[in-house]
C-alpha positions as CSV (number, residue, x, y, z in Angstrom):
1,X,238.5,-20.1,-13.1
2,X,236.1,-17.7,-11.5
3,X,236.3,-17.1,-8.1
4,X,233.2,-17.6,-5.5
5,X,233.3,-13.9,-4.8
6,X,232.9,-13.3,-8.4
7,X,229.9,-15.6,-8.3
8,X,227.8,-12.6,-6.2
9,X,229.0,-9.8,-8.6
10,X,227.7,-12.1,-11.8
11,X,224.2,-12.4,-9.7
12,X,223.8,-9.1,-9.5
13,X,224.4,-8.5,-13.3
14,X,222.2,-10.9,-14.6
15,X,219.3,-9.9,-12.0
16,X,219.4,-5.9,-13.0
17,X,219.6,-7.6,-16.7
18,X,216.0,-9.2,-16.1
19,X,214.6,-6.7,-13.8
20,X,215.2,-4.7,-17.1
21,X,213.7,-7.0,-19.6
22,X,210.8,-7.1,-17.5
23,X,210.4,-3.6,-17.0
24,X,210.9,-3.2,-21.2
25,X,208.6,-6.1,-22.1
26,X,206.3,-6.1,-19.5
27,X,202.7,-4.8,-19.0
28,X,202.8,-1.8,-16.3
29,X,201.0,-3.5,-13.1
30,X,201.8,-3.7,-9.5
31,X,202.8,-7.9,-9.0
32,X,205.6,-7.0,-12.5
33,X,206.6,-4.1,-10.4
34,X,207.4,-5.9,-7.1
35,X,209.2,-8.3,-9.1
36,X,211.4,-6.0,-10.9
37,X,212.2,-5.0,-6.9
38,X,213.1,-8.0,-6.1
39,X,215.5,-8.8,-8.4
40,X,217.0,-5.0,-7.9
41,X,217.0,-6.0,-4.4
42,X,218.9,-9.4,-4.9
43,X,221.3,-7.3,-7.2
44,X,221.9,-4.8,-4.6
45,X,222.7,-7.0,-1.4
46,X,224.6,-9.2,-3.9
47,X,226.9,-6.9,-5.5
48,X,227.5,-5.3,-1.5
49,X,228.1,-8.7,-0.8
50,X,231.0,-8.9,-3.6
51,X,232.6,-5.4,-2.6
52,X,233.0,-6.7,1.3
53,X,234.5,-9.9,0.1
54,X,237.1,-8.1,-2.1
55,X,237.9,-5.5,0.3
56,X,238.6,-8.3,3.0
57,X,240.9,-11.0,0.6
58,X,242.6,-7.1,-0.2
59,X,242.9,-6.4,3.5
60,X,244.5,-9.7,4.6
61,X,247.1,-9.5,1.7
């Protein structure tokens, strides 16, 4: 089973995965390109998110 933590460090993958599609597919204007930050943005705090919940469950071991 996957853990919640895990759940955040998924998110982030598959949000720099469509960030990319729509930077690949997509027509160069401003709205596509504050999208594609957004979802950089969601994988960023996302994948912090994961590395402070791993480094705590490590810590209380």
């Amino acid at each position: 089973m996957v853990k919640k933590s895990e759940n955040l460090l998924a998110l982030g993958m598959v949000c720099l995965i469509i960030a990319l599609l729509f930077d690949m597919f997509g027509n160069s204007n401003i709205i596509l390109d504050m999208v594609i930050l957004l979802f950089i943005g969601i994988a960023l705090f996302s994948n912090a998110g994961y590395l402070v919940k791993a480094t705590s469950e490590k810590k209380k071991k």
